[in-house]
DSSP file (Angstrom, degrees, kcal/mol; ACC not computed):
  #  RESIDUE AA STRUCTURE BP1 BP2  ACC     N-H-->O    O-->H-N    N-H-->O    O-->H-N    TCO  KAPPA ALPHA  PHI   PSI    X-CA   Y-CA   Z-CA
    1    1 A X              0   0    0      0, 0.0    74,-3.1     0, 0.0    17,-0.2   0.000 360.0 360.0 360.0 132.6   77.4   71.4  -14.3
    2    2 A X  B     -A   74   0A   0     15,-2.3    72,-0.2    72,-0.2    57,-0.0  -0.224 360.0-165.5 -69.4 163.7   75.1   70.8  -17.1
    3    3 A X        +     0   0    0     70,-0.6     2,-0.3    13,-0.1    13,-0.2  -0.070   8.2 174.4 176.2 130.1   72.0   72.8  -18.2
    4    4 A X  E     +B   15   0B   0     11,-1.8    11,-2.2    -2,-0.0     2,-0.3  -0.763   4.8 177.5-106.4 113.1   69.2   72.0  -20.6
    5    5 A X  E     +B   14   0B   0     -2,-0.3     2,-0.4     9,-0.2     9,-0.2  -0.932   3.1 172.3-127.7 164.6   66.1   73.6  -21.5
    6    6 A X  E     -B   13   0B   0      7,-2.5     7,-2.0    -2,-0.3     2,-0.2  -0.922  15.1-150.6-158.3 167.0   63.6   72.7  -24.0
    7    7 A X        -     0   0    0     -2,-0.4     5,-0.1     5,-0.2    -2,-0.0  -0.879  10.8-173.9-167.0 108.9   60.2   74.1  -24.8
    8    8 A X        -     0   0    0      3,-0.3    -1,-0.1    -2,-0.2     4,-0.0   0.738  54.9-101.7 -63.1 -35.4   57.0   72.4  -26.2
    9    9 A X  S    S+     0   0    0      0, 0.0     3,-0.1     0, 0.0    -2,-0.0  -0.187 120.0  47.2 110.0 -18.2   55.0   75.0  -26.6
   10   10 A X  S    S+     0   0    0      1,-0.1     2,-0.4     0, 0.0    -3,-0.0   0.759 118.0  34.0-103.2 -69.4   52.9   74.5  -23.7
   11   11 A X        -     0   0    0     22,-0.0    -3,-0.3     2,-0.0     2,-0.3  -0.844  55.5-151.8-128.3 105.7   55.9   74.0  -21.3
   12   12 A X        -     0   0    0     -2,-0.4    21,-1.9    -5,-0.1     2,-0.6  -0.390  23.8-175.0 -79.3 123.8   59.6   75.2  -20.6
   13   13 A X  E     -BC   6  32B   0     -7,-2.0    -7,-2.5    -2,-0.3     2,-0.6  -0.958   9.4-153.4-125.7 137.9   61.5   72.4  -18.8
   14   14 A X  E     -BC   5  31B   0     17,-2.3    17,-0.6    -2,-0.6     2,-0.3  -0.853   7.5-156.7-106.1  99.1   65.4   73.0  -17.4
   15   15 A X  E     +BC   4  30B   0    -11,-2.2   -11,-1.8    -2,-0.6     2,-0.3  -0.734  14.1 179.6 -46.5 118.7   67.6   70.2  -17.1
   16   16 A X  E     - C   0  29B   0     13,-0.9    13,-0.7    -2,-0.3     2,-0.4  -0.989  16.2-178.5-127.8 165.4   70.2   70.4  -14.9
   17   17 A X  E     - C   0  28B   0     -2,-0.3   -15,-2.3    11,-0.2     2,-0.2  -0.952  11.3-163.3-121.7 145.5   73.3   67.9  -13.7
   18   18 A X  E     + C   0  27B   0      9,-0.6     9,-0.9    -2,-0.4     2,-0.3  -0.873  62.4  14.3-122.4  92.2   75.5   69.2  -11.3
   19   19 A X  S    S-     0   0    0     -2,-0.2     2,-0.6     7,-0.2   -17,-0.1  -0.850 112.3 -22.7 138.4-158.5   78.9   66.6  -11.5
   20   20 A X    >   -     0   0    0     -2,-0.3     3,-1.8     1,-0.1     6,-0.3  -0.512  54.7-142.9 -90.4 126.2   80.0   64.3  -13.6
   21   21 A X  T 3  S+     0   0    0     -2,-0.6    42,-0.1     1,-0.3    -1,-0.1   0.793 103.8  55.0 -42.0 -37.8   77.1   62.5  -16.1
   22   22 A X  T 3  S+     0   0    0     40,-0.1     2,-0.4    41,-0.1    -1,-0.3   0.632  89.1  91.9 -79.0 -13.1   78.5   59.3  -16.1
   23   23 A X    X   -     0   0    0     -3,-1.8     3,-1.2     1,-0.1    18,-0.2  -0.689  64.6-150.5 -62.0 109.8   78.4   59.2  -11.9
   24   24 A X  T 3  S+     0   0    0     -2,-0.4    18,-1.2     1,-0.3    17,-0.2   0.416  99.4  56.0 -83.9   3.7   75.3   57.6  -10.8
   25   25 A X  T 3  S+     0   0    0     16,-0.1    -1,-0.3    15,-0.1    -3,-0.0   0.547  77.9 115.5 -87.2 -11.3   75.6   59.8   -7.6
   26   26 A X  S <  S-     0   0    0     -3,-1.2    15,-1.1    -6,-0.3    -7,-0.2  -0.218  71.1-126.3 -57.9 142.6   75.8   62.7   -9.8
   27   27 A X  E     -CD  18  40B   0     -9,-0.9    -9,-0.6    13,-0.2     2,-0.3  -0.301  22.9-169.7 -88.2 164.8   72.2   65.1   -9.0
   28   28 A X  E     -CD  17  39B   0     11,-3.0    11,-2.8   -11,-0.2     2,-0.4  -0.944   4.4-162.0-154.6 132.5   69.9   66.0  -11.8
   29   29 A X  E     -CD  16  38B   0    -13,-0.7   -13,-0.9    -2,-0.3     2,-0.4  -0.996   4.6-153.7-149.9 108.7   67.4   68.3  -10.9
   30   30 A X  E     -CD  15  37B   0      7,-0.8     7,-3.4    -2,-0.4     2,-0.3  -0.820  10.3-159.7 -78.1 110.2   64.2   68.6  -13.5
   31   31 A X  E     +C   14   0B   0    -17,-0.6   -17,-2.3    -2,-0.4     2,-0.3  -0.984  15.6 175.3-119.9 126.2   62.0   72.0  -13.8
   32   32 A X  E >   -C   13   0B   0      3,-0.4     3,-2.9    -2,-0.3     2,-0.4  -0.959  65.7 -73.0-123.2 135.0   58.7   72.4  -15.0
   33   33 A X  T 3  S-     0   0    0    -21,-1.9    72,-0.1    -2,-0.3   -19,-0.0  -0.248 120.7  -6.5  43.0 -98.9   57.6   75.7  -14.6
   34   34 A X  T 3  S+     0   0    0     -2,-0.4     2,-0.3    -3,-0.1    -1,-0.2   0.295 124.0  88.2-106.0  20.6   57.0   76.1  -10.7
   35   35 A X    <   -     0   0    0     -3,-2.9     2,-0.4     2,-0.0    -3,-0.4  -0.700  55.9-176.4-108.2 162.5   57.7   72.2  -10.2
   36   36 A X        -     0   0    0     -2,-0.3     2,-0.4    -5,-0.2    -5,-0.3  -0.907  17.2-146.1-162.6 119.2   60.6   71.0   -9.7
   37   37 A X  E     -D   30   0B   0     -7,-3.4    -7,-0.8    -2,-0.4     2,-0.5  -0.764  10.0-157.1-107.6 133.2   62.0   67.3   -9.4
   38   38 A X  E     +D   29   0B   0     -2,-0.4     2,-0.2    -9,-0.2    -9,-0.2  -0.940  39.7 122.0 -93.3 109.8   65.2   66.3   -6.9
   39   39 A X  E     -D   28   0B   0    -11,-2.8   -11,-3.0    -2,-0.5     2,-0.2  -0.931  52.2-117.3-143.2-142.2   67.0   63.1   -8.0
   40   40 A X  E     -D   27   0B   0     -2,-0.2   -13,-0.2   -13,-0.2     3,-0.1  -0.535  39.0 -96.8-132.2-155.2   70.2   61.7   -8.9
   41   41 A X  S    S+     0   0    0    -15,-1.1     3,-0.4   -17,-0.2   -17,-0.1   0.922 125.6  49.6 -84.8 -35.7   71.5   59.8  -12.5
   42   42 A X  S    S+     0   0    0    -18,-1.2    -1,-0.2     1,-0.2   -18,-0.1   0.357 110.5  51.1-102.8 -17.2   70.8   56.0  -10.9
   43   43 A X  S >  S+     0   0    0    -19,-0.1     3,-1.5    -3,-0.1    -1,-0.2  -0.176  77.7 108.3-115.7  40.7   66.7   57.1   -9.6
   44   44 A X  G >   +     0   0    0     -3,-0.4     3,-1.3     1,-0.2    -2,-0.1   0.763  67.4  70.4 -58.3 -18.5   65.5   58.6  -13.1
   45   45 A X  G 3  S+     0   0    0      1,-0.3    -1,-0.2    -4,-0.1     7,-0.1   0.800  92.2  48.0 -63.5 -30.0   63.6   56.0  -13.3
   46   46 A X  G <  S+     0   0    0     -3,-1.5     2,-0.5     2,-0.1    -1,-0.3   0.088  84.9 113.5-108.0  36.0   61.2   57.0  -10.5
   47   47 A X  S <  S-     0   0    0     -3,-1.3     5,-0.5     1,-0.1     4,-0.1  -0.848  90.7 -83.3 -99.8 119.1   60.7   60.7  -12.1
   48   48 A X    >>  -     0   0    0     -2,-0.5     3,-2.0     3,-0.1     4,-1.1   0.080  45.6-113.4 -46.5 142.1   57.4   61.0  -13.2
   49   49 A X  H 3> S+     0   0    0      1,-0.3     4,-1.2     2,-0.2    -1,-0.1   0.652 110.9  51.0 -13.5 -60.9   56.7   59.4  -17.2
   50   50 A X  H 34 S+     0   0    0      1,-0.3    -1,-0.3     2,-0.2     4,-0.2   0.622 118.5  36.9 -78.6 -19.3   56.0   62.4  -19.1
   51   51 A X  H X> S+     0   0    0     -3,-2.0     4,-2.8    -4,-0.1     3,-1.8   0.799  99.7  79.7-121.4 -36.8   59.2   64.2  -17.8
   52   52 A X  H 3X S+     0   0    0     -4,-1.1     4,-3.8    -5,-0.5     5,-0.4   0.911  92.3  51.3 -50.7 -61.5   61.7   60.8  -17.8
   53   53 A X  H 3X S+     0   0    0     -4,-1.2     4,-1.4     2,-0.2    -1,-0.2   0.768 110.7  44.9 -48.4 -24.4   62.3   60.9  -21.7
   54   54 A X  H <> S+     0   0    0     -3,-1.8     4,-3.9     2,-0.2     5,-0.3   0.662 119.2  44.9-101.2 -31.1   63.5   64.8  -21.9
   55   55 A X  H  X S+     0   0    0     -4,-2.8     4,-2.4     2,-0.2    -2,-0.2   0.947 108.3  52.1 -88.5  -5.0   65.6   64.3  -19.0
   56   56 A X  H >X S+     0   0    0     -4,-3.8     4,-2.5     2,-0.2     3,-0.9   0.984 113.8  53.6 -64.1 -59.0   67.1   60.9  -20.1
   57   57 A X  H >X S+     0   0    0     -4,-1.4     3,-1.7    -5,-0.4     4,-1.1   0.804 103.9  47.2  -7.5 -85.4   67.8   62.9  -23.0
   58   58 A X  H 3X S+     0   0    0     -4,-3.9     4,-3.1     1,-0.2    -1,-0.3   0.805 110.2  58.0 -39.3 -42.5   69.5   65.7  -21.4
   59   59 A X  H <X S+     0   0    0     -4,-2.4     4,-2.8    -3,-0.9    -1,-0.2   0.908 106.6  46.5 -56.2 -43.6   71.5   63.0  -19.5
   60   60 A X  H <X S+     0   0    0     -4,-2.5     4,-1.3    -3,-1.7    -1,-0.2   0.889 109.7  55.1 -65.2 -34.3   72.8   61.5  -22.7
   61   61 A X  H  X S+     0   0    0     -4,-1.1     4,-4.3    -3,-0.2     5,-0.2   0.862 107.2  48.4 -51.6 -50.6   73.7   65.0  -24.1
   62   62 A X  H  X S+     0   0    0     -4,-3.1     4,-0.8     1,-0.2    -1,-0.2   0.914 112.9  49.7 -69.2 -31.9   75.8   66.0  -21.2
   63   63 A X  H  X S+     0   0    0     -4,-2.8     4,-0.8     1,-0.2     3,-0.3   0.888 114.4  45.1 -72.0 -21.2   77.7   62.5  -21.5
   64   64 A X  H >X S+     0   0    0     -4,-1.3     4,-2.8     1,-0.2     3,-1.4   0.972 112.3  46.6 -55.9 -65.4   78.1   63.2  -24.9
   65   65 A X  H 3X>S+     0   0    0     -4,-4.3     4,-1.2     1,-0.2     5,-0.9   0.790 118.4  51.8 -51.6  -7.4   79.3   67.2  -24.3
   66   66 A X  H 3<5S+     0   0    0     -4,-0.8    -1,-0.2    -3,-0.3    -2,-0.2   0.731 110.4  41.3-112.6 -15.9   81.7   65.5  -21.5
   67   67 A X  H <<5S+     0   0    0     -3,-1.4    -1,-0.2    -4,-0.8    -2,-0.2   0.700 123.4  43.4 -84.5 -37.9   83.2   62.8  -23.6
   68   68 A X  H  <5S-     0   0    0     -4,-2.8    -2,-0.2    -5,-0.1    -3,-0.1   0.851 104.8-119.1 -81.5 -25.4   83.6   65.4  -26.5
   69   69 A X  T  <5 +     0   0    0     -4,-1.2     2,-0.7    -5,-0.4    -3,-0.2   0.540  52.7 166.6 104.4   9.8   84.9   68.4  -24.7
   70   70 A X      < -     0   0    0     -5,-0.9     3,-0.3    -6,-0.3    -1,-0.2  -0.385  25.9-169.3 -90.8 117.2   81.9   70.1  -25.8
   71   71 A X    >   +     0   0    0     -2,-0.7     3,-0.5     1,-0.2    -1,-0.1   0.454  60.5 103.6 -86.7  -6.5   81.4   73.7  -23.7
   72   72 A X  T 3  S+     0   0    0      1,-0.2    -1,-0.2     3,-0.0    -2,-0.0   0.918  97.5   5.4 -26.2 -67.8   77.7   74.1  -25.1
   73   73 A X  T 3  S+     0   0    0     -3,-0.3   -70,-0.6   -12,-0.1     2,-0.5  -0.131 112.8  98.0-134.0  18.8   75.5   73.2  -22.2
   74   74 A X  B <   -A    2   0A   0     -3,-0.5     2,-0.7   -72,-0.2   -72,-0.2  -0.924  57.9-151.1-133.3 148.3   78.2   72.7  -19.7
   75   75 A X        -     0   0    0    -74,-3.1     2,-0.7    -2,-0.5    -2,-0.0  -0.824   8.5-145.1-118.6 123.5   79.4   75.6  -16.9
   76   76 A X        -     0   0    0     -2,-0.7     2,-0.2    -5,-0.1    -2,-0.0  -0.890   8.9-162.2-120.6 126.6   82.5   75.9  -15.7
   77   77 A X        -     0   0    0     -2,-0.7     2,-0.8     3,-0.0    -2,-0.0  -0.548   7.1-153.7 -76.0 122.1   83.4   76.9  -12.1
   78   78 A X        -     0   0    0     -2,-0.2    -2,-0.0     0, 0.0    -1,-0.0  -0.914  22.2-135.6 -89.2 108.6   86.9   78.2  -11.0
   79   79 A X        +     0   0    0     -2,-0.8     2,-0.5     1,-0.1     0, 0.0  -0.097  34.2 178.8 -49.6 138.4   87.2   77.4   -7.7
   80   80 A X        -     0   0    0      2,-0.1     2,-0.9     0, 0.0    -1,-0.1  -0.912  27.3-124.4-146.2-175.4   88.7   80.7   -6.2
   81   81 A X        +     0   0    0     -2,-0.5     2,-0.5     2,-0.0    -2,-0.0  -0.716  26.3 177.6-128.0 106.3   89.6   81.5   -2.5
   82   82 A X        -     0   0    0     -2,-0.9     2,-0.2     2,-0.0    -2,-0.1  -0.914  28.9-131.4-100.4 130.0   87.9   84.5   -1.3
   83   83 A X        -     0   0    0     -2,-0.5     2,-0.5     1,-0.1    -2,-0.0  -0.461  25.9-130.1 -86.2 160.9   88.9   85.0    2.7
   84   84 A X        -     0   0    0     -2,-0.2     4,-0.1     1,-0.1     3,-0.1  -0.844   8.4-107.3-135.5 141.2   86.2   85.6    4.7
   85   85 A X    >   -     0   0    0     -2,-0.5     3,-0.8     1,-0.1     2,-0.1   0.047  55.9 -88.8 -47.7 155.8   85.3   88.2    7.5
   86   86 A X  T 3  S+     0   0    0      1,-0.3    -1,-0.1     3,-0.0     3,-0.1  -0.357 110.5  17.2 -49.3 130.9   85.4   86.7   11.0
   87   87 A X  T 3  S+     0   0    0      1,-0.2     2,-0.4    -3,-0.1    -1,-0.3   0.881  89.6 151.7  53.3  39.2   81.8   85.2   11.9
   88   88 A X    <   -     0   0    0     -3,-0.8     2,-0.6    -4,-0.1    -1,-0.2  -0.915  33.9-151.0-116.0 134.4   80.7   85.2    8.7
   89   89 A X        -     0   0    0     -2,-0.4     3,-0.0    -3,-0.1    -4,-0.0  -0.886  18.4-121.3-105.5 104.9   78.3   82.8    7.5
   90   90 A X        -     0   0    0     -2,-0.6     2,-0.1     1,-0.1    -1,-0.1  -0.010  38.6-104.3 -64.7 149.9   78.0   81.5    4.3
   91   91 A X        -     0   0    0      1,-0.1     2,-0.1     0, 0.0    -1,-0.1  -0.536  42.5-106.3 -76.9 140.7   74.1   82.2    2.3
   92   92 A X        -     0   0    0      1,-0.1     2,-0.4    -2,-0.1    -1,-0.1  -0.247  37.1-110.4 -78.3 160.4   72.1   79.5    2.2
   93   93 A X        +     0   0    0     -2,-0.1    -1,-0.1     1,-0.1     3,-0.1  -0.628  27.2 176.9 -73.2 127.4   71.4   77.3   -1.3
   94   94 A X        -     0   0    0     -2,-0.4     2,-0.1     1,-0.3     3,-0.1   0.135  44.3 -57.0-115.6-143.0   68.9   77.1   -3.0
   95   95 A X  S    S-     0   0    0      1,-0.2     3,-0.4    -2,-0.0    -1,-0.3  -0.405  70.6 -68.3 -93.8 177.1   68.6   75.0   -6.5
   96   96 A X  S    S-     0   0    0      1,-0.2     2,-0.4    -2,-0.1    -1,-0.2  -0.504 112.9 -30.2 -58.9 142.2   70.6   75.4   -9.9
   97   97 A X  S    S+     0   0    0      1,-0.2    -1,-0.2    -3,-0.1     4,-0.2   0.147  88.5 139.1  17.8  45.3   69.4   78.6  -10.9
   98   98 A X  S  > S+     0   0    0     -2,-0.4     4,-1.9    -3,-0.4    -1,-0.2   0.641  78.2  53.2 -58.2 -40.9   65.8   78.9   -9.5
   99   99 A X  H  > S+     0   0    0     -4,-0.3     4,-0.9     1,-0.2    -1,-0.1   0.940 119.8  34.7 -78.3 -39.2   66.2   82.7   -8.4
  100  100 A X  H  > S+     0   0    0      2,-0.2     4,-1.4     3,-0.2    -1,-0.2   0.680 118.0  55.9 -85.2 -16.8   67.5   83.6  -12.3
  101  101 A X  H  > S+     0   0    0     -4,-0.2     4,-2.1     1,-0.2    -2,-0.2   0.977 115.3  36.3 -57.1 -51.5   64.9   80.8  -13.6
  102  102 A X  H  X S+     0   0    0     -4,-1.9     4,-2.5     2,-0.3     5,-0.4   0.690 117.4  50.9 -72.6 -36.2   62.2   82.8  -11.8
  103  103 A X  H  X S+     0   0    0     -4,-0.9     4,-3.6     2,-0.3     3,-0.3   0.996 118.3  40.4-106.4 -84.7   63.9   86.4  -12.6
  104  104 A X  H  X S+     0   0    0     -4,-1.4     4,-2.0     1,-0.2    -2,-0.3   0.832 111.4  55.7 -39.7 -57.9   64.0   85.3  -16.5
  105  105 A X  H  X S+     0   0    0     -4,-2.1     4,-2.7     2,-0.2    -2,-0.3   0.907 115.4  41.8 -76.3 -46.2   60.3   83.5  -16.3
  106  106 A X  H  X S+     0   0    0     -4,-2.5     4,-2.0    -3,-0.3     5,-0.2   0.974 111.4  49.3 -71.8 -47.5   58.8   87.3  -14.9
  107  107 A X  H  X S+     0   0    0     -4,-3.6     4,-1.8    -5,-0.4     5,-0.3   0.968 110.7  52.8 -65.9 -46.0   60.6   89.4  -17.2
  108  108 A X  H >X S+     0   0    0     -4,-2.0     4,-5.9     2,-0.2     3,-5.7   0.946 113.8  54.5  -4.7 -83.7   59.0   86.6  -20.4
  109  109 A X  H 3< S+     0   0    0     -4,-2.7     4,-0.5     1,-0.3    -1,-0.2   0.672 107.0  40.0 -29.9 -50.2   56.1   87.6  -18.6
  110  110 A X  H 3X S+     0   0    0     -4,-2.0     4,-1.0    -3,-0.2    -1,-0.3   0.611 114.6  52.3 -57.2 -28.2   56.5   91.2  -18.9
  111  111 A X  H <X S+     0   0    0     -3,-5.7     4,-2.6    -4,-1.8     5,-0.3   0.820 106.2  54.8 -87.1 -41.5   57.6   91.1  -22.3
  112  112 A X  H  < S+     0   0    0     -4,-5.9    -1,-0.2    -5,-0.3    -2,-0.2   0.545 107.7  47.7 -82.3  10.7   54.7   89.1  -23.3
  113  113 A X  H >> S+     0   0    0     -4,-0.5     3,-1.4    -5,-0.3     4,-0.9   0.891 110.4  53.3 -60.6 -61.9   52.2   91.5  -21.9
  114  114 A X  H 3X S+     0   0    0     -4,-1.0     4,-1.2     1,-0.3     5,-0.2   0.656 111.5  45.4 -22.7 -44.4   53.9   94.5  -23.5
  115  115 A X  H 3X S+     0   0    0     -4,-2.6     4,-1.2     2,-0.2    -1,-0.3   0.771 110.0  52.2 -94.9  -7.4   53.8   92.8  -26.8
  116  116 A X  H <> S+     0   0    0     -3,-1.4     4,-1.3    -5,-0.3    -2,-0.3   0.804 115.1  42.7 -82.4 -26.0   50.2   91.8  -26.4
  117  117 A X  H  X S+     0   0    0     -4,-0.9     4,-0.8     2,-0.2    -3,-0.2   0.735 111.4  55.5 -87.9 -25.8   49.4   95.6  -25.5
  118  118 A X  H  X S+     0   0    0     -4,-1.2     4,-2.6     2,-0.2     3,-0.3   0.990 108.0  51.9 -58.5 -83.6   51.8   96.7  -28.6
  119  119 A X  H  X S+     0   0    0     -4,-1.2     4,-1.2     2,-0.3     5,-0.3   0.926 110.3  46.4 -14.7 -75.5   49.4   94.2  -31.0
  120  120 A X  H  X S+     0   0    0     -4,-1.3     4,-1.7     1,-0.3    -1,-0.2   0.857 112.7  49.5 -63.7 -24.9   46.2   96.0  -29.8
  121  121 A X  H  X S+     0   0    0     -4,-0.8     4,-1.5    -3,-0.3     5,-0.3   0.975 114.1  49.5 -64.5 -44.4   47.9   99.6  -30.4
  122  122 A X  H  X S+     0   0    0     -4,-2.6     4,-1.4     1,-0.3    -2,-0.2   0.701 111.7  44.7 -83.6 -11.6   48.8   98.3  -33.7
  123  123 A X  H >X S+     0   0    0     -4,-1.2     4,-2.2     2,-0.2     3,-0.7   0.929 110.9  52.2-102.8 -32.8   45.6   97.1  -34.4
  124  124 A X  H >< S+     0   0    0     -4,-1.7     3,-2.6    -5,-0.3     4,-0.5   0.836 112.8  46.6  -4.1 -96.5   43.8  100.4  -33.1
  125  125 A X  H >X S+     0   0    0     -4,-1.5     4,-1.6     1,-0.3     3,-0.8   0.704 108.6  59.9 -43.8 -32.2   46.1  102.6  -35.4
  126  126 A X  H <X S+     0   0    0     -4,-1.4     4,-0.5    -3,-0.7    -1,-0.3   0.765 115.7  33.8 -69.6 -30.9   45.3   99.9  -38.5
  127  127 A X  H << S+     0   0    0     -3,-2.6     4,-0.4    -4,-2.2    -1,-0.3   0.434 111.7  55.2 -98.6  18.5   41.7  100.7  -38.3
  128  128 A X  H <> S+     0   0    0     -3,-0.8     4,-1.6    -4,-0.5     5,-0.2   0.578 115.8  45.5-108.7 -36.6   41.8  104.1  -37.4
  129  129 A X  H  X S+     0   0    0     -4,-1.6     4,-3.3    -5,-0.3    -3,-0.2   0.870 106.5  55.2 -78.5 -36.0   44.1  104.4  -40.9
  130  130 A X  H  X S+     0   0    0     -4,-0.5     4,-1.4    -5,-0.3    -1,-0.2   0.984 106.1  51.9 -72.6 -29.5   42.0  102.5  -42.8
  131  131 A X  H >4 S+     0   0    0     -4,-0.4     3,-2.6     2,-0.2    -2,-0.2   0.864 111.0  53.8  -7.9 -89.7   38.8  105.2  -41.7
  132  132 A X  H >X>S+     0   0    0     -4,-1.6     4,-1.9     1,-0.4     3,-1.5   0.755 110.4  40.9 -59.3 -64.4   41.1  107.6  -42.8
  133  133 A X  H 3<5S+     0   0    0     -4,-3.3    -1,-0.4     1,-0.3     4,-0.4   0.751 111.5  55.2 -70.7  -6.7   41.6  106.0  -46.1
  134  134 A X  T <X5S+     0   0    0     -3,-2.6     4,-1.2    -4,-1.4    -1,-0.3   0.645 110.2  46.8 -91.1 -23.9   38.0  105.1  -46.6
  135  135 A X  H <>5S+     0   0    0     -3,-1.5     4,-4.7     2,-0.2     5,-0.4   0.938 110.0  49.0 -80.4 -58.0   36.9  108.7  -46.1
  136  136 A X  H  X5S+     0   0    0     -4,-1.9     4,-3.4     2,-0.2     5,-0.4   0.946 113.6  56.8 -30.2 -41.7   39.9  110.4  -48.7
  137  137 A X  H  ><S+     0   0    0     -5,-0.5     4,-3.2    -4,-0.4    -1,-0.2   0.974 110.8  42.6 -79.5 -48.0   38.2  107.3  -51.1
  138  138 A X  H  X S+     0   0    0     -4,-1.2     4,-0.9     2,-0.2     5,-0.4   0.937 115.2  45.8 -63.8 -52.1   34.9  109.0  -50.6
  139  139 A X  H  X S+     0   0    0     -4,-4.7     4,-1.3     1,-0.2    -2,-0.2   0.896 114.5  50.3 -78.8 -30.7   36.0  112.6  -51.1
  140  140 A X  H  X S+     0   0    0     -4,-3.4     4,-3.5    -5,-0.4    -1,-0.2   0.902 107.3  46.2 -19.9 -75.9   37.7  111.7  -53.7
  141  141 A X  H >X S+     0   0    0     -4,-3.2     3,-1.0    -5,-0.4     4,-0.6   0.900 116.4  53.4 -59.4 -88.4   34.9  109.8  -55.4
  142  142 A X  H 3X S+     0   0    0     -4,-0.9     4,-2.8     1,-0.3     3,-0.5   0.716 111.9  42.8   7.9 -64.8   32.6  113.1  -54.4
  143  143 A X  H >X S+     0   0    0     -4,-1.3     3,-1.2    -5,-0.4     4,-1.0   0.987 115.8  49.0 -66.2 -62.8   35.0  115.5  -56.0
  144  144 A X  H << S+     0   0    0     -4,-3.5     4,-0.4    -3,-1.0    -1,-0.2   0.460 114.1  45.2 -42.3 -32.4   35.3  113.1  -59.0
  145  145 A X  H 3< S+     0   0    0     -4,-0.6    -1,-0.3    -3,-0.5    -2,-0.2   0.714 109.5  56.2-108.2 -47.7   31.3  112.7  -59.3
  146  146 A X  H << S+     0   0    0     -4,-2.8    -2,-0.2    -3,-1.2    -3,-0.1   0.949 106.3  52.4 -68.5 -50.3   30.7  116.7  -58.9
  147  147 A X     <        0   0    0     -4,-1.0    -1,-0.3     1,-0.3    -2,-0.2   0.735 360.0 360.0 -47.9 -48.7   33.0  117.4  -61.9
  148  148 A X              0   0    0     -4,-0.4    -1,-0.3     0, 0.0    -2,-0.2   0.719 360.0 360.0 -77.9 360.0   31.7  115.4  -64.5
């Protein structure tokens, strides 16, 4: 498995491939924001304009990391054998990493409120200090004034 993300400024889009890059069954699975594109390495084609370029990209990067060895952008699975209780059902699947996409995109969220309320303290306390320092400048001057 692959996985890419890139960020214009406007808009964070995740690449991911799940199988081998060079496989034109391999799936490749496009996020922007709450959208999200299904296809595989051999239908890019039909993946809307704007979105086609970043993920051809990504495609070329993974064949690249997969030719090199390269462990950057690529996740690796050990298959392991857990035995499992009687009647037991496996949970269903959802996409590459939509539930931590989503989990990471609210906490962003959180952070960037927090620092937007952080910002408004700071600028509160910057005029409240500069008052401060315009009155001292004045009692100052006052004191300065009375004496001569």
């Amino acid at each position: 498995m692959y996985s890419y993300s890139y960020f214009d400024g406007d808009n964070t889009y995740t690449i991911t491939i799940e199988g081998n890059p060079d496989d034109e069954d391999t799936k490749v699975f496009v996020r922007i924001g709450n959208t999200q594109y299904d296809t595989t390495v051999d239908k890019m084609k039909g993946l809307p304009q704007e979105y086609r370029a970043i993920a051809e990209g990504a495609l070329q990067d993974a064949r690249k990391s997969s030719k090199e060895g390269d462990s950057e952008h690529q996740l690796h699975f050990k298959e392991s054998y857990t035995p499992s209780p009687p009647n037991y059902t496996p949970a269903a699947r959802f996409g590459p990493g939509e539930e931590i996409f989503d989990r990471i995109e609210k906490h962003m969220q959180e952070l960037q409120q927090r620092l937007e309320k952080l910002e408004k303290l700071q600028e509160k306390v910057l005029e409240q200090l500069s008052d401060e320092l315009k009155k001292e400048e004045s009692i100052d001057q006052g004191t300065k004034e009375q004496k001569v």
